[in-house]
C-alpha positions as CSV (number, residue, x, y, z in Angstrom):
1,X,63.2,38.2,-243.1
2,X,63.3,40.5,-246.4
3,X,60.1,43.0,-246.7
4,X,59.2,44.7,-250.1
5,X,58.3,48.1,-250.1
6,X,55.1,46.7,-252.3
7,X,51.9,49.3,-251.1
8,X,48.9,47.6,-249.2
9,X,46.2,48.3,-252.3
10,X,48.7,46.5,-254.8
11,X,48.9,43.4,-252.4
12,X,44.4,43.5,-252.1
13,X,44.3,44.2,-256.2
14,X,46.7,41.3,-256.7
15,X,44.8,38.9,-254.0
16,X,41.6,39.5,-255.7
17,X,39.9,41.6,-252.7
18,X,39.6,45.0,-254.8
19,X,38.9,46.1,-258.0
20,X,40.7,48.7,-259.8
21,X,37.8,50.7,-259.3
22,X,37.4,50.0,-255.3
23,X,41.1,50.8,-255.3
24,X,41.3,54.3,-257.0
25,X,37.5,55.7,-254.8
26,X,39.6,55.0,-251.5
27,X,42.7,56.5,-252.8
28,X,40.8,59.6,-253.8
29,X,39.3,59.3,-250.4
30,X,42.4,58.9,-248.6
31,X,44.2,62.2,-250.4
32,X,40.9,64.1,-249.2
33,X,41.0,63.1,-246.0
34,X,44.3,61.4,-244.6
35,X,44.9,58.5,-242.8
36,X,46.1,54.9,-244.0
37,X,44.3,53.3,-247.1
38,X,43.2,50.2,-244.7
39,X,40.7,51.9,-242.6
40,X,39.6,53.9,-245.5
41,X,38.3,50.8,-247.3
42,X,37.3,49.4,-243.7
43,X,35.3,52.9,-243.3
44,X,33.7,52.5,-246.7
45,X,32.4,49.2,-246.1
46,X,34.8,48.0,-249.0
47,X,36.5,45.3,-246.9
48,X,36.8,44.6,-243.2
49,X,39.6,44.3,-241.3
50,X,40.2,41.0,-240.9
51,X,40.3,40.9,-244.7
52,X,43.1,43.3,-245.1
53,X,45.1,41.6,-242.2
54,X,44.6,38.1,-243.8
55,X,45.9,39.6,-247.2
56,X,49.1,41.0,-245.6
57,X,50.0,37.9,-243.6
58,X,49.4,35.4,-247.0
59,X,51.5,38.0,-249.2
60,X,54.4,38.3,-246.7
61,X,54.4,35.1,-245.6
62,X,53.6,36.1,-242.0
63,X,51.5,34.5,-239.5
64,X,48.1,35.7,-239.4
65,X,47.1,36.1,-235.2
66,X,43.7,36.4,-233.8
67,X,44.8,38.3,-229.9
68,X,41.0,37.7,-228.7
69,X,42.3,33.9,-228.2
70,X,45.9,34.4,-227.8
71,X,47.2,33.6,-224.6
72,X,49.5,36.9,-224.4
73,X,52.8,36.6,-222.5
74,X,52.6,39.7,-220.3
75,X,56.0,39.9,-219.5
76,X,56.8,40.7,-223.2
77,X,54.1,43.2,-223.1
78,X,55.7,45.6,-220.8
79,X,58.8,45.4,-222.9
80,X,57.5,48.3,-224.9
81,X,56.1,52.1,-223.3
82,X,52.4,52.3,-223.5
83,X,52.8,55.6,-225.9
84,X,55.3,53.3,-228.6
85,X,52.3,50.9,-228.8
86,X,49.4,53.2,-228.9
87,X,51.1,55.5,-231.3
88,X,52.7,52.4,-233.7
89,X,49.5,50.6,-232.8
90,X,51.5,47.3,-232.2
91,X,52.1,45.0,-229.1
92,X,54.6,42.4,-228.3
93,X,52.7,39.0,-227.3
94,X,55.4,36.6,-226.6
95,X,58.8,35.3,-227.6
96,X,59.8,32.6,-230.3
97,X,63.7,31.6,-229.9
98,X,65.4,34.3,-229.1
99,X,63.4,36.8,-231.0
100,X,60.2,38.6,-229.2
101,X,56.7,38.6,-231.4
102,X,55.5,41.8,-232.2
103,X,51.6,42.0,-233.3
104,X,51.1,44.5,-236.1
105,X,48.2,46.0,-238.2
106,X,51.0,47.2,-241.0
107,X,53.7,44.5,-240.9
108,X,55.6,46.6,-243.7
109,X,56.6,49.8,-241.3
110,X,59.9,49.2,-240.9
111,X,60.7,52.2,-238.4
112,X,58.6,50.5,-236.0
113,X,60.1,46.8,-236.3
114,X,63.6,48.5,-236.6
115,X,62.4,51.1,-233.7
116,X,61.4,47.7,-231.1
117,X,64.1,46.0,-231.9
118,X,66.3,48.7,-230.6
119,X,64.1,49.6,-227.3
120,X,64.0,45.4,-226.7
121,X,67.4,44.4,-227.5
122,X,66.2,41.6,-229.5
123,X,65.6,40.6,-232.8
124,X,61.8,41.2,-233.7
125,X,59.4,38.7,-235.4
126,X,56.2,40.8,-236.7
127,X,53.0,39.0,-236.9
128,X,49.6,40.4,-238.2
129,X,46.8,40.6,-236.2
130,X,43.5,43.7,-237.0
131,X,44.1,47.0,-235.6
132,X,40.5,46.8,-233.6
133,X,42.5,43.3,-231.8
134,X,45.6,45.3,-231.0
135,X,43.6,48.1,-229.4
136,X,41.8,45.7,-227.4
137,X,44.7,44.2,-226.4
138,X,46.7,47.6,-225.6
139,X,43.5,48.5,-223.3
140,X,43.7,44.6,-221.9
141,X,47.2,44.2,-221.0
142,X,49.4,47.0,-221.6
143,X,48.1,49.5,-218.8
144,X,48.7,46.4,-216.2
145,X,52.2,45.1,-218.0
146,X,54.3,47.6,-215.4
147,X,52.2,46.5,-212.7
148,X,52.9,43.2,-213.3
149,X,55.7,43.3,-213.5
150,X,56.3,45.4,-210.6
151,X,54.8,42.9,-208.4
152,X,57.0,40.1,-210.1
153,X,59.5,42.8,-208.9
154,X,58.9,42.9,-205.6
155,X,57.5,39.4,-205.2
156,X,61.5,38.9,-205.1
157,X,62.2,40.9,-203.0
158,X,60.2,40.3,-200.4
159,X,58.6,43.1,-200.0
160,X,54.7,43.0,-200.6
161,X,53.9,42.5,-197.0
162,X,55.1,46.0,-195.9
163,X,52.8,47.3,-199.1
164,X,49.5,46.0,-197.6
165,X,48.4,49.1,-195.3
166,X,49.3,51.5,-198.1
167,X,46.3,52.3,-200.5
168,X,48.5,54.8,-203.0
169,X,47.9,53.9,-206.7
170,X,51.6,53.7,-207.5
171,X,52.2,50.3,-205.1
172,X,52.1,47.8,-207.4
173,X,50.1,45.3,-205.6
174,X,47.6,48.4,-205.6
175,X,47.6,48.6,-209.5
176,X,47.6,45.0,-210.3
177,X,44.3,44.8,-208.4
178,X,43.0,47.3,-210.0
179,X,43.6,46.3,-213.3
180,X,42.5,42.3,-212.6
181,X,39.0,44.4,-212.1
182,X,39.4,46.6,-215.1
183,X,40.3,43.4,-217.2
184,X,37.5,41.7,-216.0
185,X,34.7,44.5,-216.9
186,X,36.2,44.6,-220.7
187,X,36.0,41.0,-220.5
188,X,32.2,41.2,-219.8
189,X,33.0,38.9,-216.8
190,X,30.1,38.2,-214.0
191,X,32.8,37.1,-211.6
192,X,36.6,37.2,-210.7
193,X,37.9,33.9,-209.1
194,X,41.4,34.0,-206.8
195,X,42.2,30.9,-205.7
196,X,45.5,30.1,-203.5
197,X,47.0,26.9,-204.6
198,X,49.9,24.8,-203.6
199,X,52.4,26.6,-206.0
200,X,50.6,29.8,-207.3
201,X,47.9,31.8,-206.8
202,X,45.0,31.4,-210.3
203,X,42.8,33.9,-211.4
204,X,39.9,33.0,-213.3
205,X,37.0,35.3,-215.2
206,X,33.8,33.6,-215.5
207,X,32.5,35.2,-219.0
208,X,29.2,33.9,-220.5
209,X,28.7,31.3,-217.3
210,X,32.1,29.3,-218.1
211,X,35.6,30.1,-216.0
212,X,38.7,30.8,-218.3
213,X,42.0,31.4,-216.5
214,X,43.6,34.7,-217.4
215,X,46.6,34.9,-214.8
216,X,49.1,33.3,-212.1
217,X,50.5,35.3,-209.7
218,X,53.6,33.5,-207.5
219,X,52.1,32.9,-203.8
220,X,54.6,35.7,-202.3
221,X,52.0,38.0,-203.4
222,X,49.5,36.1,-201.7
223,X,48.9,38.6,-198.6
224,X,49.4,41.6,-200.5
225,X,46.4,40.8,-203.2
226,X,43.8,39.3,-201.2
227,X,44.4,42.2,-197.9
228,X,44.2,44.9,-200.5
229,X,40.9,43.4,-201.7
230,X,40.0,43.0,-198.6
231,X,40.2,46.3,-197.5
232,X,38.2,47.7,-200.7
233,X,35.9,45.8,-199.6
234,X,35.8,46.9,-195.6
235,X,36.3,43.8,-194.9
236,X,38.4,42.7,-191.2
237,X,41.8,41.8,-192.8
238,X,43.4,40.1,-189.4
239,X,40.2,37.3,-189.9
240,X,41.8,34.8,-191.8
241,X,39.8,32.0,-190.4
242,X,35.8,33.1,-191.0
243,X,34.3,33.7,-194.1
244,X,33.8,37.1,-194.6
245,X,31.3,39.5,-197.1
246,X,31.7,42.6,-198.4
247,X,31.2,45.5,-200.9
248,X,33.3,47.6,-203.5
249,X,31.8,50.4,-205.5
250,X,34.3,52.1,-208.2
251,X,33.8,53.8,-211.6
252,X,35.4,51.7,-214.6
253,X,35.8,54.0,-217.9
254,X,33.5,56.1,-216.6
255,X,30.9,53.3,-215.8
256,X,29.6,52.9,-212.1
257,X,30.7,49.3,-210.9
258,X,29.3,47.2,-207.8
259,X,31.5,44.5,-206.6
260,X,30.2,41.7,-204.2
261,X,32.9,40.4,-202.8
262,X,32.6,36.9,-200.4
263,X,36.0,35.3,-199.0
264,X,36.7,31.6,-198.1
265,X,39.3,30.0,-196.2
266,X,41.3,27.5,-197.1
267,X,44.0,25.4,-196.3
268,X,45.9,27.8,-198.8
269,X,45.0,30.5,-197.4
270,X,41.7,32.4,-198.4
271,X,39.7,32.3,-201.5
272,X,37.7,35.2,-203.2
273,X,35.3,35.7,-205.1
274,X,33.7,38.8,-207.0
275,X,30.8,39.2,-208.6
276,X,30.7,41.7,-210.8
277,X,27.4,44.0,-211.0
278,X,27.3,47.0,-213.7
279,X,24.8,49.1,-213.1
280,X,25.0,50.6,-216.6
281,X,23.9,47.1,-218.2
282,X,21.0,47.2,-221.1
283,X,18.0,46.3,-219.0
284,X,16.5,43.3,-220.6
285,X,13.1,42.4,-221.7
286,X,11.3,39.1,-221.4
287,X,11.5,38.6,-224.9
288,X,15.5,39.4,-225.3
289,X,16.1,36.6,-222.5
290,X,14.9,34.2,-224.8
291,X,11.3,33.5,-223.7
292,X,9.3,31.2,-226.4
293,X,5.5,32.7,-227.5
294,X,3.5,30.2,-225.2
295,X,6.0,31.5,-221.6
296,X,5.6,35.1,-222.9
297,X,1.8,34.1,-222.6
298,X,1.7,32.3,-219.3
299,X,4.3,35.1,-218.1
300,X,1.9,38.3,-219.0
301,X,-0.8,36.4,-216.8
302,X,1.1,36.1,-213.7
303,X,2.1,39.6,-213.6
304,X,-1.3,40.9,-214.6
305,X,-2.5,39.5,-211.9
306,X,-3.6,42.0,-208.7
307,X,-2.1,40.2,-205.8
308,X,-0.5,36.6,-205.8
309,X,3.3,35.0,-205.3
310,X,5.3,34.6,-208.7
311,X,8.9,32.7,-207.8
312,X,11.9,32.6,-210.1
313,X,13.7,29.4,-209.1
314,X,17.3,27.8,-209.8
315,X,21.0,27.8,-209.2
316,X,23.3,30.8,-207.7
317,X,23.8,32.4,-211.5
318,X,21.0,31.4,-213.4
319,X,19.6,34.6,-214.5
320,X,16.5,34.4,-211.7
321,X,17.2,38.2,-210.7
322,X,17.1,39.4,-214.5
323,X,13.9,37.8,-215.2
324,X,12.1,39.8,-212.0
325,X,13.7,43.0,-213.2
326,X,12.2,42.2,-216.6
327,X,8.9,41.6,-215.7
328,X,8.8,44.4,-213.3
329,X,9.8,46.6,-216.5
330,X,7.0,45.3,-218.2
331,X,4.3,46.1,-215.3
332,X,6.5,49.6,-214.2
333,X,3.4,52.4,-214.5
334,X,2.1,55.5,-213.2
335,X,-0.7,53.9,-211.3
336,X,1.4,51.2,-209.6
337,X,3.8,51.6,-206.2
338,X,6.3,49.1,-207.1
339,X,9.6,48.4,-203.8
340,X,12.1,46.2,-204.1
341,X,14.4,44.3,-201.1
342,X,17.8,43.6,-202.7
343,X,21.2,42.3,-201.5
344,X,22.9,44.3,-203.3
345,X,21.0,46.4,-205.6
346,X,21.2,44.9,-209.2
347,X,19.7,47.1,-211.8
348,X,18.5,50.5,-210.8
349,X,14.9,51.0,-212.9
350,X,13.5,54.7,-212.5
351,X,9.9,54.7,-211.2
352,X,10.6,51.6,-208.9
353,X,11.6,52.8,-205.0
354,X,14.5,50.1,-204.1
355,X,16.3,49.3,-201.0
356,X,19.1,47.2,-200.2
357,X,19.4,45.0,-197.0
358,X,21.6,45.5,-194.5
359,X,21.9,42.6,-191.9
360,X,25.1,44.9,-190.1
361,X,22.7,47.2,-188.7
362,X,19.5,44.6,-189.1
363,X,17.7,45.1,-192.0
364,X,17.0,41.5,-192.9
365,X,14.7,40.6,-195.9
366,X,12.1,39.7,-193.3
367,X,12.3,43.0,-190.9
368,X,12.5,45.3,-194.7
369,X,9.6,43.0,-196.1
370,X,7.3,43.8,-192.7
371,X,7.6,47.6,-193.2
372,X,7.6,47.9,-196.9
373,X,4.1,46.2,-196.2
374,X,3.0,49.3,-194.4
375,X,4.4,51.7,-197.4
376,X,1.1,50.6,-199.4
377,X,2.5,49.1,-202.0
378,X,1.4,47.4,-204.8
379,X,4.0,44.8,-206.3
380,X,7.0,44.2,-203.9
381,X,10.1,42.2,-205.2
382,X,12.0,40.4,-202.9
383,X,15.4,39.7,-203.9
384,X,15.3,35.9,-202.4
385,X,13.1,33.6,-200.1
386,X,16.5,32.5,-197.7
387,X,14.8,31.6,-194.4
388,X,11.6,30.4,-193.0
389,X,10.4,33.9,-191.6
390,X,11.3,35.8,-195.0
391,X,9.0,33.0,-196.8
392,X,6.2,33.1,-194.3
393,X,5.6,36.9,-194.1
394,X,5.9,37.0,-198.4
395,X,3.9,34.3,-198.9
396,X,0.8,36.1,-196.6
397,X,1.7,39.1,-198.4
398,X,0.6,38.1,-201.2
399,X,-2.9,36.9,-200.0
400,X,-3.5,40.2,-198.9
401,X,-3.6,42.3,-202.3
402,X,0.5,42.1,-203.3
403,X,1.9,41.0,-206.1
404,X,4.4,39.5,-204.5
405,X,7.8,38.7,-206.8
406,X,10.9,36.4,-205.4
407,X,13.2,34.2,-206.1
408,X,14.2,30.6,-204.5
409,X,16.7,27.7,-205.0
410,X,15.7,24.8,-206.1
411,X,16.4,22.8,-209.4
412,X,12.9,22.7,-211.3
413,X,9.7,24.9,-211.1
414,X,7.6,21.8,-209.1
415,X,10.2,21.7,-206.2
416,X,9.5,25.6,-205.4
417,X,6.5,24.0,-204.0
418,X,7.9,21.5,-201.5
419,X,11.4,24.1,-200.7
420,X,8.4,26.4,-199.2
421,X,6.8,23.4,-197.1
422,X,10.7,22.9,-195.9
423,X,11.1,26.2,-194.5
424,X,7.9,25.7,-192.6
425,X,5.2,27.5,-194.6
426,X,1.6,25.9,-194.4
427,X,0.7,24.0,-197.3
428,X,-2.8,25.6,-197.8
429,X,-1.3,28.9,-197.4
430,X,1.3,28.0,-200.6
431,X,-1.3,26.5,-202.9
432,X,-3.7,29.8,-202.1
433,X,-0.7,32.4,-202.4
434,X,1.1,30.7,-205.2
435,X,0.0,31.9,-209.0
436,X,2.9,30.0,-210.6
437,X,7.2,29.2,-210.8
438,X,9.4,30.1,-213.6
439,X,12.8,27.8,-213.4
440,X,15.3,29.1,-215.7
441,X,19.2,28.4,-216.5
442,X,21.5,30.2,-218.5
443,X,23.0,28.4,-222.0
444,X,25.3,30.4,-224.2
445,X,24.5,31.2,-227.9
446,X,26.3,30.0,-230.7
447,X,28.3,32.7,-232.2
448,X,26.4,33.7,-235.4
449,X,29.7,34.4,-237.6
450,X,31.5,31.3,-237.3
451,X,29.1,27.7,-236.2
452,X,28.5,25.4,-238.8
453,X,26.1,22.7,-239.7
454,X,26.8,19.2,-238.1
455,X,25.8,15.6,-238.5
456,X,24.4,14.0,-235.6
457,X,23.2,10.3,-235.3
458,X,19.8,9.3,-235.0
459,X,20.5,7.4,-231.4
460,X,22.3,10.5,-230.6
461,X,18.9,13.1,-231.2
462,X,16.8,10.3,-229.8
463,X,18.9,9.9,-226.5
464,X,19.1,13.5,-226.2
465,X,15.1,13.6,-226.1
466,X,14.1,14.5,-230.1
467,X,11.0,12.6,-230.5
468,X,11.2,10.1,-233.9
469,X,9.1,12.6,-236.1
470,X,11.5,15.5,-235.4
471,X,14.5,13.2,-236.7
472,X,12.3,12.0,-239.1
473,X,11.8,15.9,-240.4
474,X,15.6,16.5,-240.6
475,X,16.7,18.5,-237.7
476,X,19.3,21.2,-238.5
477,X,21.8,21.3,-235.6
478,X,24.8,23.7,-235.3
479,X,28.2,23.4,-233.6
480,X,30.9,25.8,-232.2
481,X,33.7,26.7,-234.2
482,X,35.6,29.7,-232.9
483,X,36.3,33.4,-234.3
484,X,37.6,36.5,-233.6
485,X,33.8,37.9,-233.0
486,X,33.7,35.1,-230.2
487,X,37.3,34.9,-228.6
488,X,37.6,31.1,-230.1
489,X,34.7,29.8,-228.0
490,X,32.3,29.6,-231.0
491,X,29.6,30.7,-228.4
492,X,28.6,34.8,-227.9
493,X,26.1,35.8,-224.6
494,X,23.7,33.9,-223.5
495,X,20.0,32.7,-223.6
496,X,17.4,31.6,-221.0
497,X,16.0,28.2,-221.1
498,X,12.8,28.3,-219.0
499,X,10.2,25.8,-217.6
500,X,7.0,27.7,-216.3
501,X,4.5,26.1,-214.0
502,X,1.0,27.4,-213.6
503,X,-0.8,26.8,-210.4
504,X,-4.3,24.4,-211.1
505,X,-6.7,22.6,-209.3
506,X,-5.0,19.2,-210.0
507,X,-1.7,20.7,-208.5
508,X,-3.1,22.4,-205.4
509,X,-5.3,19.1,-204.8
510,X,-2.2,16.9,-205.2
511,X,0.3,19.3,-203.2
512,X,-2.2,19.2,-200.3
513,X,-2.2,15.8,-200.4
514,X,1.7,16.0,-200.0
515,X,1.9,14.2,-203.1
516,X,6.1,14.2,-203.9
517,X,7.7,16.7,-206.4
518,X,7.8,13.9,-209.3
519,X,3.8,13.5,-209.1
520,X,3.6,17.1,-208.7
521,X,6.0,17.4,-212.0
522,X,4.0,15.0,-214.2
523,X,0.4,16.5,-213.3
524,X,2.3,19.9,-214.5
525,X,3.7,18.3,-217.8
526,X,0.0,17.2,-218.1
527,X,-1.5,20.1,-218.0
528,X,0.8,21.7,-220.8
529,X,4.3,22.9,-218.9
530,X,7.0,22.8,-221.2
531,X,10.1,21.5,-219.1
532,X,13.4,22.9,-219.3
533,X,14.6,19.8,-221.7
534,X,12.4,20.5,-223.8
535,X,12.8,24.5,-224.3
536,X,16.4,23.8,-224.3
537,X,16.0,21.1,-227.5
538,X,13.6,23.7,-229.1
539,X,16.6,26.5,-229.0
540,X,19.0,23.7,-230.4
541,X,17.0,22.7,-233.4
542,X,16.5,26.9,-233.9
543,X,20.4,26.9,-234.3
544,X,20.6,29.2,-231.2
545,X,22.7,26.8,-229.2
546,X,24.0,23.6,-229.6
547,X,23.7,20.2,-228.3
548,X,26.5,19.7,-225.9
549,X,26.0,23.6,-224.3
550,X,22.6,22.0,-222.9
551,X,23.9,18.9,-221.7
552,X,26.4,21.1,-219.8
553,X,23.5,23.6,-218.0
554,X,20.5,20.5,-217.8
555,X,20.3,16.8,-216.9
């Protein structure tokens, strides 16, 4: 490929991007204070960098590469030292032919293309991609290329077994580990997925609720990862054949990192998976999780309220645990005692005394909840109603002057109801202690840069539960696309849908009458609860999520 010496602010002035004008401030800029003319017009707000990058790919005829959706060949990342890429601010990505590609924010430096193609031994083909992508992708990858292929390394030879005792940093099954963890809290990931197959061993990052696979790893590394996770997590690595539980607490770019670690066995071998909890997290409010004005409402009620059960109820990952921190955020003053009983602590919140259970030495939910009771509190959270006892002793609690907050599984706010008559609680003792049930799932947002307007049929909007005057009215739905912004998913974080059912007369007459969860449901729709479906078509028609996220997250 021939390159022209041609400067960058000639190829923006030609493309139309810059003005003569625009041109000669940076320049004047860049001769005060050094640096390349690129991130001078990117610091001035002139252009952005995906601008610049897009100018030098059309005028050299290279291919323009967005590395936040790029599956990245690892191998040919560790062809290069982590210094050559940090200081040349390039990365090689993956091979084409015989030549390796090389991602570059200044395609036209020759020293460095010449300079790789001397260190690799192989002709290079230079690609453009924005210097804020590359640095991503030299903290991603590059710091775990020698790792992996170390373990590749020794995978071959046979020699990852003899590594499993030894916890030094410079074993490669030690660093590969670490940076699958490292990756994973850059990715924003809630939870890291290794799962033994038949031929390899697949990791996976759950990132804004849905699993993307990031890695395989050949099976003769099996022992070595999961025993060195295994003993982060003090966890008995000679039990293959029980599921096991445990915990790892490390520091992550200076950031304090829980990991909840839970094995399973297989016929495989075992299969782990970590949640990922980051104490350093923005707390949210109930407003920022996407409440709508007439929840808020309902919401500020419950928890105003001196003594009384309030239950957050849904799936393993729904976001239940962030909407009791946020309302206890919201009530968090001087002049209340406020304890919490977590496994593991989530959130730390100053002012709030929290404890963590501990069924190894046996603090249960239920034997914690019986002496926080004698600590004279006045709101107690309890991380989760899990057995009958835990149930029994919170739901009295909070007929005797607690505000009493928990959380439950079941799939809608009316079945919180009968899930407490399952595990054996009284039904006058529910309808008395019960103030009201938030049910909740997570849906993620369309990414604000990049969806677009789409054209839906009228069957469609109907089927999906629009009533006729809404498709009358012209509904303005959005769908995914995919950017840089959003890694190509054309969705960024994630909103709550909610469905919040206040406790009546009608509802405690028919639940004492052991009326089934659909009567129970209906009388609440009656008397003005707005279901899930419905919050989750609301959000839709906003343009904060899009049709087919919702029918993935609600039936």
């Amino acid at each position: 490929m021939t390159y022209t010496r041609e400067r960058l602010g000639e190829l923006l002035l030609r493309s139309g991007r810059l003005t003569e004008k625009q041109l000669a401030s940076a320049l004047a800029i860049q001769a005060e204070d050094g640096g390349k003319l690129g991130q001078v017009l990117v610091r001035q707000l002139v252009l952005d960098e995906d601008d610049i990058a897009r100018t030098l790919a059309e005028q050299k005829g290279l291919d323009y590469v967005s590395l936040t959706s790029y599956k990245i060949d690892r191998e040919a990342v560790a062809r290069i030292p982590d210094r050559v890429a940090r200081r040349c601010l390039v990365i090689p990505i993956g091979y084409r032919d015989d030549s390796i590609i090389l991602a570059m924010a200044d395609p036209l430096d020759i020293e460095t293309i010449d300079d790789v193609k001397v260190r690799t031994g192989m002709d290079v083909v230079p690609v453009v991609a924005t210097s804020t992508q590359i640095q991503y992708a030299i903290e991603k990858y590059i710091t775990s290329a020698d790792a992996f292929q170390d373990v590749m390394v020794s995978a071959e030879e046979d020699d990852i077994d003899a590594e499993v005792g030894e916890i030094d940093d410079d074993v490669p099954i030690v660093r590969l580990v670490n940076q699958l963890l490292r990756e994973a809290v850059i990715d924003n990931a809630s939870d890291i997925h290794i799962e033994p197959g038949d031929k390899s061993i697949r990791i996976r990052y759950r990132v804004d609720g849905v699993l993307h696979e990031v890695m395989q790893l050949p099976l003769s590394v099996k022992a070595g990862v999961i025993s060195r996770v295994k003993i982060m997590a003090d966890m008995n690595i000679a039990e293959r054949r029980r599921p096991q539980d445990g915990r790892i607490s490390i520091v992550i770019n200076g950031r304090p990192i829980d990991l909840r670690v839970a094995t399973l066995p297989t016929p495989a071998g075992e299969s782990i998976v970590i949640r990922v909890l980051n104490h350093d997290m923005e707390m949210l409010t109930l407003e920022m999780l996407g409440m709508a004005p007439e929840h808020l409402k309902t919401m500020e009620r419950f928890l105003a309220r001196p003594y009384g059960a309030v239950l957050a109820s849904g799936p393993t990952g729904s976001g239940k645990s962030t909407s009791l921190y946020a309302g206890l955020v919201r009530i968090n003053q001087p002049t209340r005692k406020i304890i919490t009983i977590e496994d593991p602590i989530e959130y730390r919140i100053p002012g709030i005394t929290q404890m963590a259970v501990n069924p190894v030495i046996g603090l249960t939910f239920a034997r914690m909840l019986r002496t926080v009771l004698r600590s004279d509190p006045d709101v107690v959270l309890v991380g989760e109603i899990r057995d009958a006892e835990t149930a029994e002793i919170a739901v009295r609690a909070a007929l005797t002057g607690h505000l009493m907050l928990s959380s439950i599984h079941t799939n809608d706010a009316p079945s919180a109801l009968t899930r407490l008559v399952d595990m054996e609680v009284a039904p006058y003792i529910t309808s008395s202690a019960l103030v009201g049930v938030v049910a909740q799932r997570l849906a993620r947002r369309l990414c604000p840069k990049c969806k677009k307007r789409m054209k839906v049929s009228r069957e469609v909007l109907l089927a999906a539960g629009f009533s006729e005057a809404e498709v009358a009215g012209g509904l303005k739905l959005y769908a995914p696309v995919g950017c840089d912004d959003c890694t190509g998913t054309g969705y960024r974080g994630r909103i709550g849908l909610f469905e919040v059912m206040e406790m009546n007369d009608e509802l405690e007459r028919l639940f004492l009458r052991q009326a089934p969860s659909e009567r129970l449901r209906e009388a609440a729709i009656a008397s003005g609860m707005v279901t899930l479906r419905r919050d989750a078509l609301d959000k839709v028609a906003s343009g904060i999520t899009s049709l087919e996220e919702i029918n993935r997250v609600i039936i």
